[in-house]
MOPAC internal coordinates of N, CA, C and O (Angstrom, degrees):
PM7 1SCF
backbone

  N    0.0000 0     0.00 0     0.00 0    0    0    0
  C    1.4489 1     0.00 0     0.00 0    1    0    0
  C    1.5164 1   108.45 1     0.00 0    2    1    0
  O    1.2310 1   124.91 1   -35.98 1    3    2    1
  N    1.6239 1   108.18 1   144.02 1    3    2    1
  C    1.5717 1   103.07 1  -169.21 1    5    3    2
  C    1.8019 1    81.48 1  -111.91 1    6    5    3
  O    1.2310 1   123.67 1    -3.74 1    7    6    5
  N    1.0857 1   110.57 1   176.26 1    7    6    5
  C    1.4020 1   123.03 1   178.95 1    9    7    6
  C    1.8472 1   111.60 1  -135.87 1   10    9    7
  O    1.2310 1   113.42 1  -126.88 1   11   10    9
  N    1.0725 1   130.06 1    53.12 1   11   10    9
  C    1.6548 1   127.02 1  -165.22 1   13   11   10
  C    1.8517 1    84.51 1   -89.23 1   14   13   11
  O    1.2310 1   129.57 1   -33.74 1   15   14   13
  N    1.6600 1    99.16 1   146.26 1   15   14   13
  C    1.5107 1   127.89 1   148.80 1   17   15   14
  C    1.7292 1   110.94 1   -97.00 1   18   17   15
  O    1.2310 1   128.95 1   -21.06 1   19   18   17
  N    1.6213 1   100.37 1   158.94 1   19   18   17
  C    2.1628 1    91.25 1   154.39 1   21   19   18
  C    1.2460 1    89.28 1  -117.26 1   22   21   19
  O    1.2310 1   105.36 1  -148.60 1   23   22   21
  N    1.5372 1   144.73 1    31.40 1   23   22   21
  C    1.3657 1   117.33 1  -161.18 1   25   23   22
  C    1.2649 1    92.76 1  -164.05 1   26   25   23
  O    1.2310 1   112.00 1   -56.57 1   27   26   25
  N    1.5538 1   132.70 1   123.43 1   27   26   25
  C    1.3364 1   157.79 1  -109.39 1   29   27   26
  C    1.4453 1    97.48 1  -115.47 1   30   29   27
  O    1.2310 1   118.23 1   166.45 1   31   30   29
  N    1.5945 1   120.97 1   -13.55 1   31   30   29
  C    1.8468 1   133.44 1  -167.88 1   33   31   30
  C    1.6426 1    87.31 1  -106.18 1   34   33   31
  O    1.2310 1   116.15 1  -165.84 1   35   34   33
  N    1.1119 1   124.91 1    14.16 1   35   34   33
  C    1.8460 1    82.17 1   175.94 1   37   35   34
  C    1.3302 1   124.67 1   -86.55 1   38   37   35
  O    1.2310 1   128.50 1     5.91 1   39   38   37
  N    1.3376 1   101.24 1  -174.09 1   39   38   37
  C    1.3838 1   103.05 1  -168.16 1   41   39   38
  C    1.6478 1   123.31 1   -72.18 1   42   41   39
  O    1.2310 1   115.83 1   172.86 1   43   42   41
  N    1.3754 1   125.51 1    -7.14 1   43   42   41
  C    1.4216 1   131.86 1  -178.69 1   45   43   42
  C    1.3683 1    97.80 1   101.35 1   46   45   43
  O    1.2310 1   125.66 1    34.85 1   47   46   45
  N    1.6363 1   106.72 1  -145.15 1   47   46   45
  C    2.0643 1   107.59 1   164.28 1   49   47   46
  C    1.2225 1   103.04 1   -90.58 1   50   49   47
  O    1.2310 1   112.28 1  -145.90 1   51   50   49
  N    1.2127 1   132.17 1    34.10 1   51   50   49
  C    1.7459 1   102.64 1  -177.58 1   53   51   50
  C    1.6467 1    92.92 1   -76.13 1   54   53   51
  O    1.2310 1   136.95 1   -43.70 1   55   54   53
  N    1.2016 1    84.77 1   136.30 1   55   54   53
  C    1.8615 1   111.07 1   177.56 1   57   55   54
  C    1.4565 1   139.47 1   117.52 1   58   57   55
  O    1.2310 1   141.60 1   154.49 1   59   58   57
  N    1.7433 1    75.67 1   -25.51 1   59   58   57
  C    1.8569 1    92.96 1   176.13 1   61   59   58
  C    1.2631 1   125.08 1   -35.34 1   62   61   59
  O    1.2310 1   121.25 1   127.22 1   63   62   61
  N    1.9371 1   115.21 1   -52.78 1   63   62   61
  C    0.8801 1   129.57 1  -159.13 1   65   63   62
  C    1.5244 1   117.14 1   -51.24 1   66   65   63
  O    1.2310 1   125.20 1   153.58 1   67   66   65
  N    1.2628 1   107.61 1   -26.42 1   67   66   65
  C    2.0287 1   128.93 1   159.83 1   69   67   66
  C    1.5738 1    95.24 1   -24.79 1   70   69   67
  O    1.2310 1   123.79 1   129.02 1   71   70   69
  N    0.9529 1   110.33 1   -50.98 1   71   70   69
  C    1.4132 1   111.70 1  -147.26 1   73   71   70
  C    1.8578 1   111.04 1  -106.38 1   74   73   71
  O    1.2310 1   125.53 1  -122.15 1   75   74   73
  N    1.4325 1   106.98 1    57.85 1   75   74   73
  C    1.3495 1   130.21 1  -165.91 1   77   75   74
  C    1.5996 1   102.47 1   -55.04 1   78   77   75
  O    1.2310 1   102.24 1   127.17 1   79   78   77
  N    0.9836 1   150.09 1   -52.83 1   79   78   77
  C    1.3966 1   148.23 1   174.17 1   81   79   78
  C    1.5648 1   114.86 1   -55.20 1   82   81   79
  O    1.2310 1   109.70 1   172.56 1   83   82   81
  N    1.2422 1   136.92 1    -7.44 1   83   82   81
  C    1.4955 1   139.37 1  -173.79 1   85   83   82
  C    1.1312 1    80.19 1   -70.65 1   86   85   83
  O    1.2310 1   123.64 1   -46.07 1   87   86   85
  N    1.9138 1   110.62 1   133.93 1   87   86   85
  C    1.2193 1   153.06 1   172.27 1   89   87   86
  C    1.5060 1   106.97 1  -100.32 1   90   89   87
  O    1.2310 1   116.99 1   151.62 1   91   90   89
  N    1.4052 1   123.32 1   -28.38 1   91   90   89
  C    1.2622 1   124.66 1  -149.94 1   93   91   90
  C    1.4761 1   121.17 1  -143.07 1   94   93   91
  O    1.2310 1    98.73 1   -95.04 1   95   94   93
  N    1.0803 1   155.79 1    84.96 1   95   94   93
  C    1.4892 1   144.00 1  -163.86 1   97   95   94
  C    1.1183 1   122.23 1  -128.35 1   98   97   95
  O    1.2310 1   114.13 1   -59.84 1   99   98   97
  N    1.1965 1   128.71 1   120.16 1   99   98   97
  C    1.5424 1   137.63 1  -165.10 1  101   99   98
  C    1.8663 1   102.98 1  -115.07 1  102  101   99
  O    1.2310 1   124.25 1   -90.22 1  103  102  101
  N    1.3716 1   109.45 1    89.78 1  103  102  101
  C    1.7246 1   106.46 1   172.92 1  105  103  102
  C    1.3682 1    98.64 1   -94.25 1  106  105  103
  O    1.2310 1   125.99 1   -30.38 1  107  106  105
  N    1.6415 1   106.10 1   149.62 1  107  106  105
  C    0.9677 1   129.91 1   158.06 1  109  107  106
  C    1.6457 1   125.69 1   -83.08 1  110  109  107
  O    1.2310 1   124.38 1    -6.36 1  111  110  109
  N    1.5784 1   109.20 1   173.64 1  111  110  109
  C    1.8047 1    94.29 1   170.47 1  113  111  110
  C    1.5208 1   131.62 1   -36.87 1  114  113  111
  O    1.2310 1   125.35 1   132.47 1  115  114  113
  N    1.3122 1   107.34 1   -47.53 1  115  114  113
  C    1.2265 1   125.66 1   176.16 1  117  115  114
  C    1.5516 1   137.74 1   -88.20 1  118  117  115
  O    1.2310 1   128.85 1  -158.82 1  119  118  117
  N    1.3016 1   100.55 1    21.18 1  119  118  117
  C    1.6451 1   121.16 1   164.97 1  121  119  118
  C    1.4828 1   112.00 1  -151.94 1  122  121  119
  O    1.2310 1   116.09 1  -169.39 1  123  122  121
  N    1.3546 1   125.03 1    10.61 1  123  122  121
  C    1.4521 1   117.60 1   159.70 1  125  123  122
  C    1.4383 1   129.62 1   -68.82 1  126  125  123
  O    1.2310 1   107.75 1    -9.17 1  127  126  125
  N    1.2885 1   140.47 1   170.83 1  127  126  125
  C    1.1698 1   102.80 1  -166.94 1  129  127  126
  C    1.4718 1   101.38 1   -97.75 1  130  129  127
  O    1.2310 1   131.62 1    -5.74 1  131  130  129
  N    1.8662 1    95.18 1   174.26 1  131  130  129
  C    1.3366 1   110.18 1  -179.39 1  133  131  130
  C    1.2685 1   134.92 1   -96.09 1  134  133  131
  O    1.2310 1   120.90 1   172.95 1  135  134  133
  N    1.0182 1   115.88 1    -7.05 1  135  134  133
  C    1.4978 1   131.22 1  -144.53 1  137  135  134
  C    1.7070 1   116.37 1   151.21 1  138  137  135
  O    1.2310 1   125.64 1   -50.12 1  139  138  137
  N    1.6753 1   106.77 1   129.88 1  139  138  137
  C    1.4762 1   116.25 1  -156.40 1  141  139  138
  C    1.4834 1   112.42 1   -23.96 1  142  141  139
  O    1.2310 1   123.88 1   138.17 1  143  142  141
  N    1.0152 1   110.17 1   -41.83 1  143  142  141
  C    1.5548 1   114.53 1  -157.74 1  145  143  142
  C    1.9555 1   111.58 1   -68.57 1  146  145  143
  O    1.2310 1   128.46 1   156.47 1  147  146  145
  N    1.5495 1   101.32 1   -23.53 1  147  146  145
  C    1.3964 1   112.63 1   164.57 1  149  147  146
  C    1.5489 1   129.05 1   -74.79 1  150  149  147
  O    1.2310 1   128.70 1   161.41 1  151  150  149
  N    1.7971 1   100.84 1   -18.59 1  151  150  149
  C    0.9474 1   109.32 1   165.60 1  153  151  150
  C    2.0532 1   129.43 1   -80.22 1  154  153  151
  O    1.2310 1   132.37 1   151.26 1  155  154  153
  N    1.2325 1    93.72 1   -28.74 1  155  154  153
  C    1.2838 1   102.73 1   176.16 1  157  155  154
  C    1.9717 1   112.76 1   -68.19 1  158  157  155
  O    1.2310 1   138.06 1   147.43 1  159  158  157
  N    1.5037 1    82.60 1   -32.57 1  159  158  157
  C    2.1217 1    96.30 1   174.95 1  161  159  158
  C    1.8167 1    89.67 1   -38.96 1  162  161  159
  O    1.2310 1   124.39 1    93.78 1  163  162  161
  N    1.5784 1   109.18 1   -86.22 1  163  162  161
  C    1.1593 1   124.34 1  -168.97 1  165  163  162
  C    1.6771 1   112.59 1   -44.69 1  166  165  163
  O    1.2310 1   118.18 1   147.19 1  167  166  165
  N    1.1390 1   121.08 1   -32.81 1  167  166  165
  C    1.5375 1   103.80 1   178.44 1  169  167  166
  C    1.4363 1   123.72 1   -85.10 1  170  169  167
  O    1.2310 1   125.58 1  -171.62 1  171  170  169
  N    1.5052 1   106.89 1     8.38 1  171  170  169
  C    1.5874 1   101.51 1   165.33 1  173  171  170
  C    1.6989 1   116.90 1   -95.95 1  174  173  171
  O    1.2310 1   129.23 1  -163.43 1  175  174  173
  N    1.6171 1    99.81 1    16.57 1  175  174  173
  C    1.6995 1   109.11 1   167.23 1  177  175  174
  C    0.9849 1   113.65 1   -82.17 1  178  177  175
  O    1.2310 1   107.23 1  -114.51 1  179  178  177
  N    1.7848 1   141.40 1    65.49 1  179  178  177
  C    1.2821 1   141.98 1   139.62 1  181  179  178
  C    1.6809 1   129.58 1    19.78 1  182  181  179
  O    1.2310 1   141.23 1   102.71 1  183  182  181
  N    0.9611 1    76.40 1   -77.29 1  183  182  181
  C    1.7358 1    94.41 1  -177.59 1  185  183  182
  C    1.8239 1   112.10 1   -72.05 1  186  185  183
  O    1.2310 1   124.55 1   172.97 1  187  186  185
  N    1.1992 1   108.87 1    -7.03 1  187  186  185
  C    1.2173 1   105.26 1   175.62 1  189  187  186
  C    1.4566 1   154.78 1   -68.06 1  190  189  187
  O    1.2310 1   123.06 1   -92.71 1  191  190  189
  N    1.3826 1   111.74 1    87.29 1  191  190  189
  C    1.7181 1   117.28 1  -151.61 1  193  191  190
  C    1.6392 1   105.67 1   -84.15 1  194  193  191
  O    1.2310 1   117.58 1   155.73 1  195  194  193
  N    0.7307 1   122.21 1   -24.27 1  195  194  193
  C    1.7988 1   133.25 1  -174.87 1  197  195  194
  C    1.1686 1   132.79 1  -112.69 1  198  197  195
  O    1.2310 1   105.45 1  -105.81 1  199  198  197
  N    1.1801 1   144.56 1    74.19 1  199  198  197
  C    1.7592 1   135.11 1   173.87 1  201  199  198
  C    0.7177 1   103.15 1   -96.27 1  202  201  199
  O    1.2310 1   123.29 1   -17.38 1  203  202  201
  N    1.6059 1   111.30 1   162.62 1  203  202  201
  C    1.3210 1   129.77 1   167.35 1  205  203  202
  C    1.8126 1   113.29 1  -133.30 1  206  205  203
  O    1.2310 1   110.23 1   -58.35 1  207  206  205
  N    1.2077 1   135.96 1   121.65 1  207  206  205
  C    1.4092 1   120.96 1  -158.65 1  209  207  206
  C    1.2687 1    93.38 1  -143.47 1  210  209  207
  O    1.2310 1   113.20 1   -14.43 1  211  210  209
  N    1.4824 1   130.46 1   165.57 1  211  210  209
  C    1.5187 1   133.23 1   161.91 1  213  211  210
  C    1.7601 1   109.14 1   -88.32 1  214  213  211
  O    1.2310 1   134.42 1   -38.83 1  215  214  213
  N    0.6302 1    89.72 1   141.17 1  215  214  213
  C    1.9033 1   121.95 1  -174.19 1  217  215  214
  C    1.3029 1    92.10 1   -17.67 1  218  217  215
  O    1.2310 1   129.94 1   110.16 1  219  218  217
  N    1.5211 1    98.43 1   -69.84 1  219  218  217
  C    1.8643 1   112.87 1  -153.33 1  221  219  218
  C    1.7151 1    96.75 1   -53.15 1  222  221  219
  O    1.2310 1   118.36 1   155.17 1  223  222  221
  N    1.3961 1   120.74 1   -24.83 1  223  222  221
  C    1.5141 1    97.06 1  -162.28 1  225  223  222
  C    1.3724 1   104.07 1   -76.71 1  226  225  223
  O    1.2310 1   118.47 1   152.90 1  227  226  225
  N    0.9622 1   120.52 1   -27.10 1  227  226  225
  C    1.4592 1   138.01 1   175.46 1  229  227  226
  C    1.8426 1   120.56 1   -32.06 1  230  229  227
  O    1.2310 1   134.26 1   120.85 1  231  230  229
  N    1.4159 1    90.02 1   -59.15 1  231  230  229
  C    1.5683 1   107.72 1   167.78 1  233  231  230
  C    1.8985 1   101.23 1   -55.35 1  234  233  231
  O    1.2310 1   107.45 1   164.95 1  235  234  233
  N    1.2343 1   141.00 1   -15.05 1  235  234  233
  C    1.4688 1   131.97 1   170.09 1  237  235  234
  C    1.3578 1   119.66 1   -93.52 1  238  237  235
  O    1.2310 1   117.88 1   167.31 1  239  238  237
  N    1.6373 1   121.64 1   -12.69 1  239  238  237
  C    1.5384 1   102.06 1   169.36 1  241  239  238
  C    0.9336 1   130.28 1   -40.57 1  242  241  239
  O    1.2310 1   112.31 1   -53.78 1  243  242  241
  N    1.0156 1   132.12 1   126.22 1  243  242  241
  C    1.8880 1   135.30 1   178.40 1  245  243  242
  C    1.5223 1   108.51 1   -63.75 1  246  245  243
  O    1.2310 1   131.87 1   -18.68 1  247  246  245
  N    1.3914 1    94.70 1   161.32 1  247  246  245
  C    1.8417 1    94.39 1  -173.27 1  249  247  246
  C    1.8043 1    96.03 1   -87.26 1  250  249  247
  O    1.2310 1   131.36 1   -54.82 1  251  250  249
  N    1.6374 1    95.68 1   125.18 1  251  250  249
  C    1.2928 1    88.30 1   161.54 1  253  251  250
  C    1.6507 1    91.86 1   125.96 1  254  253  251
  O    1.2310 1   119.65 1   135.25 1  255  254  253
  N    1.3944 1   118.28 1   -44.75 1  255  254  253
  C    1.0431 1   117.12 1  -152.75 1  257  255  254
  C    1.9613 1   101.23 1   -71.87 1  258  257  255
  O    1.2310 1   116.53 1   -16.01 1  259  258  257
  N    1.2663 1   124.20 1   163.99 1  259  258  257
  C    1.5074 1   136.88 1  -165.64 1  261  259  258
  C    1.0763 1   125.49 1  -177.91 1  262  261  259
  O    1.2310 1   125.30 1   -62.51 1  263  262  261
  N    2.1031 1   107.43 1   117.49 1  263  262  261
  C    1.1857 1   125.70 1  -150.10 1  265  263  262
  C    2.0258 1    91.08 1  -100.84 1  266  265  263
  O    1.2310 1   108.45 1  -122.54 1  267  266  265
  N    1.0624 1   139.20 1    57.46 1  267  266  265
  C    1.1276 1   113.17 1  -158.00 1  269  267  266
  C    1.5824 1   135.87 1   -90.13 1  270  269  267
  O    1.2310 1   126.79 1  -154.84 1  271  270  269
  N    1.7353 1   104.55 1    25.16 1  271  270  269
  C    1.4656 1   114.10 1   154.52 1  273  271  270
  C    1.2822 1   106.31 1  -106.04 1  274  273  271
  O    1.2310 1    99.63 1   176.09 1  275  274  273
  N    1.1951 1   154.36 1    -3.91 1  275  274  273
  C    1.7105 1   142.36 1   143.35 1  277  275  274
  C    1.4228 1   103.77 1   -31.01 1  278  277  275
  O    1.2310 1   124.96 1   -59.88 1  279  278  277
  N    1.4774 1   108.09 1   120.12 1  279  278  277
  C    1.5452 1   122.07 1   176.03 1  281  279  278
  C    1.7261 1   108.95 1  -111.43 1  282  281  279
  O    1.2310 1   127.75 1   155.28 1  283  282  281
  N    1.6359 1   102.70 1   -24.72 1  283  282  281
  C    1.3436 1    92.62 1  -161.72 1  285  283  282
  C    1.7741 1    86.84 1  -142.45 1  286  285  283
  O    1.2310 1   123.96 1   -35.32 1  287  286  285
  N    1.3653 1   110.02 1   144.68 1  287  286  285
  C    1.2493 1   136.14 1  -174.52 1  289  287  286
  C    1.4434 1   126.37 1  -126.13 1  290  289  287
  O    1.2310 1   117.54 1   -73.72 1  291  290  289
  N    1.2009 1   122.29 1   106.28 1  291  290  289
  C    1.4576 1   119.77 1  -179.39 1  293  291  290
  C    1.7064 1   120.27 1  -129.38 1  294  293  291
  O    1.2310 1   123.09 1   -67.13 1  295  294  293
  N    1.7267 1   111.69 1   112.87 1  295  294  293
  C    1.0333 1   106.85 1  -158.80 1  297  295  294
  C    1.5013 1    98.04 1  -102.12 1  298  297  295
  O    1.2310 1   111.70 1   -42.04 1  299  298  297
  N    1.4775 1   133.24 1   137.96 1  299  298  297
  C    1.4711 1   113.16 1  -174.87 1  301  299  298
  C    1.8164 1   106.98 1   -94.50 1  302  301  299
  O    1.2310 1   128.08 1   -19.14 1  303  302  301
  N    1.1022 1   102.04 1   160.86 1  303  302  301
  C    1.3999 1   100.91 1   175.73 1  305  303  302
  C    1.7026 1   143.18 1   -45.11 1  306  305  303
  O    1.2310 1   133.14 1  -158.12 1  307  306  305
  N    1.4570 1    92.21 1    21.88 1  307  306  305
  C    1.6595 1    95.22 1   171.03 1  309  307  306
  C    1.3023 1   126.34 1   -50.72 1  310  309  307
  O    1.2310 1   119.26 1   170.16 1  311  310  309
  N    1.5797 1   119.02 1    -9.84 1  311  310  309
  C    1.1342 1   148.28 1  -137.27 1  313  311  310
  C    1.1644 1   149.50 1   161.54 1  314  313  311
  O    1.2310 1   116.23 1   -47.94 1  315  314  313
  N    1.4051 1   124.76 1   132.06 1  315  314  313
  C    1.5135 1   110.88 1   176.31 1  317  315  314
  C    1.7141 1   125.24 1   -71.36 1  318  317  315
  O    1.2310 1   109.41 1  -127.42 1  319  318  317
  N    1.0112 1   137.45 1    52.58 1  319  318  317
  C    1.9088 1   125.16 1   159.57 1  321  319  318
  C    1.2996 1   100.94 1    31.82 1  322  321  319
  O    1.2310 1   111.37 1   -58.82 1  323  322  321
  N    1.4919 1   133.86 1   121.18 1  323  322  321
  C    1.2234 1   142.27 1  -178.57 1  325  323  322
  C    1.5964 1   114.80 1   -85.78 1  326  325  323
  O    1.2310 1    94.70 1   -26.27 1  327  326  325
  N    1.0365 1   161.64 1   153.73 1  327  326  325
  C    1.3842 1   149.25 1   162.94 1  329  327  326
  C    1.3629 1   108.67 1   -53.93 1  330  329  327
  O    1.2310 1   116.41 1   154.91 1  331  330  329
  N    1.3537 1   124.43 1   -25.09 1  331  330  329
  C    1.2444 1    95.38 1   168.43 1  333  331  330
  C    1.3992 1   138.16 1  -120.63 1  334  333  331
  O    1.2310 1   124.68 1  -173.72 1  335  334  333
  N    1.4810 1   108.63 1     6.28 1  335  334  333
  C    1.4031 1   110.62 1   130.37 1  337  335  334
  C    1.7648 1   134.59 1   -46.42 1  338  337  335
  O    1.2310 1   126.35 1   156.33 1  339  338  337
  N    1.2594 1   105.41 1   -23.67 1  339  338  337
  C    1.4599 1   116.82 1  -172.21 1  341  339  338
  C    0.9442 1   104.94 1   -88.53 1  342  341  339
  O    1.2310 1   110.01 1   168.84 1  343  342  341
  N    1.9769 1   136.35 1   -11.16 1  343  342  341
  C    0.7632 1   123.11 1  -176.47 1  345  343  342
  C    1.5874 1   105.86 1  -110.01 1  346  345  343
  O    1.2310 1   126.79 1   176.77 1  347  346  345
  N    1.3829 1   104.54 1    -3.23 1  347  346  345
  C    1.6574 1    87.83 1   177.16 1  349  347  346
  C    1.6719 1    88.75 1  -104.64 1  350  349  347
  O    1.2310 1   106.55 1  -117.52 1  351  350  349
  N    1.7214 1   142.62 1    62.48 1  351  350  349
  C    1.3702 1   126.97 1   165.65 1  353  351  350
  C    1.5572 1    98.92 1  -101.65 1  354  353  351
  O    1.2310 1   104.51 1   165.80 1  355  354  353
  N    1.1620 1   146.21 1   -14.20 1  355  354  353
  C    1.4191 1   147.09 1  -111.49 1  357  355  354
  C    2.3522 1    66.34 1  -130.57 1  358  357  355
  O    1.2310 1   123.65 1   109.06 1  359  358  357
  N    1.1200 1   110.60 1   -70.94 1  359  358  357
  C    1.5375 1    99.03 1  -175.21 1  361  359  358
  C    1.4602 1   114.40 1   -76.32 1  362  361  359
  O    1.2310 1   120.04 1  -172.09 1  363  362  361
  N    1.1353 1   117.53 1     7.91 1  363  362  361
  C    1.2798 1   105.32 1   160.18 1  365  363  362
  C    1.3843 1   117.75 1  -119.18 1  366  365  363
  O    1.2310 1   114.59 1   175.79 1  367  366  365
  N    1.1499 1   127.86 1    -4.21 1  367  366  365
  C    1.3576 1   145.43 1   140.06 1  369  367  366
  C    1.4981 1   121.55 1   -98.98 1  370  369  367
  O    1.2310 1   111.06 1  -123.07 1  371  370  369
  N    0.9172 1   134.43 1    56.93 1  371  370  369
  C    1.6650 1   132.53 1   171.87 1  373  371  370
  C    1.2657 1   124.45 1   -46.00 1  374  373  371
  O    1.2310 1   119.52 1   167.00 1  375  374  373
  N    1.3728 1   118.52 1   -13.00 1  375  374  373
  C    1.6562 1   119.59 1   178.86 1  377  375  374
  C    1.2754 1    81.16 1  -117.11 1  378  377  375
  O    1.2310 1    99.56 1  -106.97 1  379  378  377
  N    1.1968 1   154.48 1    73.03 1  379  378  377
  C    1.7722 1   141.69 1   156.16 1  381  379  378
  C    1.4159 1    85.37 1  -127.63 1  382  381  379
  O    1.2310 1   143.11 1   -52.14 1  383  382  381
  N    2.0016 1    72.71 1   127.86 1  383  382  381
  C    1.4703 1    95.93 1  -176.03 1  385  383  382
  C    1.7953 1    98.98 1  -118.29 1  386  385  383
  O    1.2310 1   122.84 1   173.88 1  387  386  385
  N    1.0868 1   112.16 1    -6.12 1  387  386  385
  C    1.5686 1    98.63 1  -173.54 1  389  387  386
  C    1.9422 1   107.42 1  -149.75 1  390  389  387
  O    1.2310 1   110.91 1   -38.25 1  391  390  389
  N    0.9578 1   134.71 1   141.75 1  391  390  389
  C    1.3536 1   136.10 1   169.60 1  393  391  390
  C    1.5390 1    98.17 1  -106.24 1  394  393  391
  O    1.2310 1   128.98 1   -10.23 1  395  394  393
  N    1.3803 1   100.31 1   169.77 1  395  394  393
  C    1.3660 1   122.67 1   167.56 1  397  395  394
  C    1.7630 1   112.87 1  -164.68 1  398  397  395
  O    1.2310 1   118.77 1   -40.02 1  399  398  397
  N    1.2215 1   119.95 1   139.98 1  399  398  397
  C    1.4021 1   106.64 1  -179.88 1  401  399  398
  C    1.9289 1    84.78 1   149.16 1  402  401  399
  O    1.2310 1   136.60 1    13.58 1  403  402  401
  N    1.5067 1    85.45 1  -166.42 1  403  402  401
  C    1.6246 1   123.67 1   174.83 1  405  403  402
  C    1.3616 1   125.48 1   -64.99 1  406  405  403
  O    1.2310 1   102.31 1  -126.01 1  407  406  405
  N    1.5095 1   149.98 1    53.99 1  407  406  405
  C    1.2119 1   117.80 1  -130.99 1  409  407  406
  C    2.1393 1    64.44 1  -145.18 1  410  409  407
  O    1.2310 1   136.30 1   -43.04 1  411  410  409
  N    1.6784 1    86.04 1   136.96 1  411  410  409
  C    1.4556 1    92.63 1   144.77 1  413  411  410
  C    1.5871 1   138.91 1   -80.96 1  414  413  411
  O    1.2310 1   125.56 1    -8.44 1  415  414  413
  N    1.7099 1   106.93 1   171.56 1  415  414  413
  C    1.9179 1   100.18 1   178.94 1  417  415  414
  C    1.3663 1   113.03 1   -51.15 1  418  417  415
  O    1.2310 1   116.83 1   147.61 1  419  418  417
  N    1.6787 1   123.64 1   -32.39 1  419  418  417
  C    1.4708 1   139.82 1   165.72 1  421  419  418
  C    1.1444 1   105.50 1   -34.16 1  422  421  419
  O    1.2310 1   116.94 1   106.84 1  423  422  421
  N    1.2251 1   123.42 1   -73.16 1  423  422  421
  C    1.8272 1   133.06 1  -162.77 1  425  423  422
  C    1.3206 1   114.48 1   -61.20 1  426  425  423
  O    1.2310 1   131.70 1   139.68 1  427  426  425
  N    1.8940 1    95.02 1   -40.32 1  427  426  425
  C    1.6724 1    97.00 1   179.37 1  429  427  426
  C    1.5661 1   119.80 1   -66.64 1  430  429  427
  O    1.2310 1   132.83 1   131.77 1  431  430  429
  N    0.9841 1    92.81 1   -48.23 1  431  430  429
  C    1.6212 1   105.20 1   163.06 1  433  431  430
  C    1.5773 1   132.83 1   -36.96 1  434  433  431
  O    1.2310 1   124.23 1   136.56 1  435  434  433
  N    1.7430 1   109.49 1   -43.44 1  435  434  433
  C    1.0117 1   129.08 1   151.46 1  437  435  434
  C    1.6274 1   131.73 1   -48.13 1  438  437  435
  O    1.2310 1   119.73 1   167.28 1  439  438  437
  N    1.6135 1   118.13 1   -12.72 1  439  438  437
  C    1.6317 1   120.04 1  -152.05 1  441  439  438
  C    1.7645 1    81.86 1  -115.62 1  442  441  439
  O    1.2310 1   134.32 1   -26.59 1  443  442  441
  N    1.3373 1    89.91 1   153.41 1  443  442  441
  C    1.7309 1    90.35 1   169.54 1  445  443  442
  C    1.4251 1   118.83 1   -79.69 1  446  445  443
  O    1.2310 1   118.65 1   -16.09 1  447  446  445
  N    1.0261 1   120.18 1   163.91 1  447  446  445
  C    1.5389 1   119.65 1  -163.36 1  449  447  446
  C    2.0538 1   103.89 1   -62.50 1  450  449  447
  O    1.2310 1   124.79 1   161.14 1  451  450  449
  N    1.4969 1   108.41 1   -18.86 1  451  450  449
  C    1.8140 1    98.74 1  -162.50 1  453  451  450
  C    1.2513 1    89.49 1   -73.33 1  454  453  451
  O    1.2310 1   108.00 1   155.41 1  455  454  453
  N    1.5085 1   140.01 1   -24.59 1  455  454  453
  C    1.1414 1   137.34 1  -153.99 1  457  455  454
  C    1.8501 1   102.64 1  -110.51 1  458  457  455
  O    1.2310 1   135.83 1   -81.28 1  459  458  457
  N    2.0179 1    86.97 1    98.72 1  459  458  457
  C    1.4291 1    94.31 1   157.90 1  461  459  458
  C    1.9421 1   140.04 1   -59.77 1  462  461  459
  O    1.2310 1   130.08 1   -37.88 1  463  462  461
  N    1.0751 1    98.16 1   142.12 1  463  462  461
  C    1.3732 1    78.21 1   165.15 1  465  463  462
  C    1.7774 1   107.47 1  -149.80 1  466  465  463
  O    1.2310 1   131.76 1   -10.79 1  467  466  465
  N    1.4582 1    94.90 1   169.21 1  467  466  465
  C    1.3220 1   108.79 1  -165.76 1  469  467  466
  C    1.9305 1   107.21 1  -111.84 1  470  469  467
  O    1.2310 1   122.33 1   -66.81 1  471  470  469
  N    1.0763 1   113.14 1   113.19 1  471  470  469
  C    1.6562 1    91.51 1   171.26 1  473  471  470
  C    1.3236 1   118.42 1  -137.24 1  474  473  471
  O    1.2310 1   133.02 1   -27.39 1  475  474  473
  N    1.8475 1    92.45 1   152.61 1  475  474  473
  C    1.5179 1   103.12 1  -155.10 1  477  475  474
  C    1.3594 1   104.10 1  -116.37 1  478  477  475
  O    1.2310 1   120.10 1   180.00 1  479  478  477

């Protein structure tokens, strides 16, 4: 499931969570989340092996919070991934096995070695 807005007010994911079997989610700027509480929406997706999110939302996971069937991560170039965001993905993803996205030699450096990544 892809998730695109055209219009800069929406609501983020609130609602997703309806949809407990999504394996896969691709947000755009305008439905990633905004703020912790959007993040918690998305971590009651179970089944979820694939996201894709822009950078900045990244910097709002709450401490604590843990997606731990996300295997694969793709951040698009809104941004570079900071090193130390990169270093807290591994506990908030515990099954991520692969990145993809924007990430400097910093960030990479930051990821543990099981976790490939690809950058574009």
């Amino acid at each position: 499931m892809n998730v695109y807005s055209v219009t800069p007010d929406s609501a983020g994911p609130v609602g997703l969570s309806r949809h407990r079997g999504l394996r896969s989610v691709s947000l755009g700027e305008c439905w990633a989340p905004r703020d912790p509480a959007e993040w918690q929406e998305l971590a009651l997706l179970t089944k979820l092996a694939e996201l894709a999110v822009p950078g900045p939302a990244l910097d709002l996971v709450p401490d604590g919070l843990s997606m731990p069937s996300v295997e694969q991560l793709h951040v698009p170039r809104s941004r570079s991934v900071s090193p130390e965001v990169a270093g807290r993905l591994p506990a908030v993803f515990p099954a991520l096995r692969s990145v993809s996205g924007h990430f400097d030699d910093a960030a990479i450096a930051a990821l543990p070695p099981h976790i490939q990544a690809t950058i574009s």
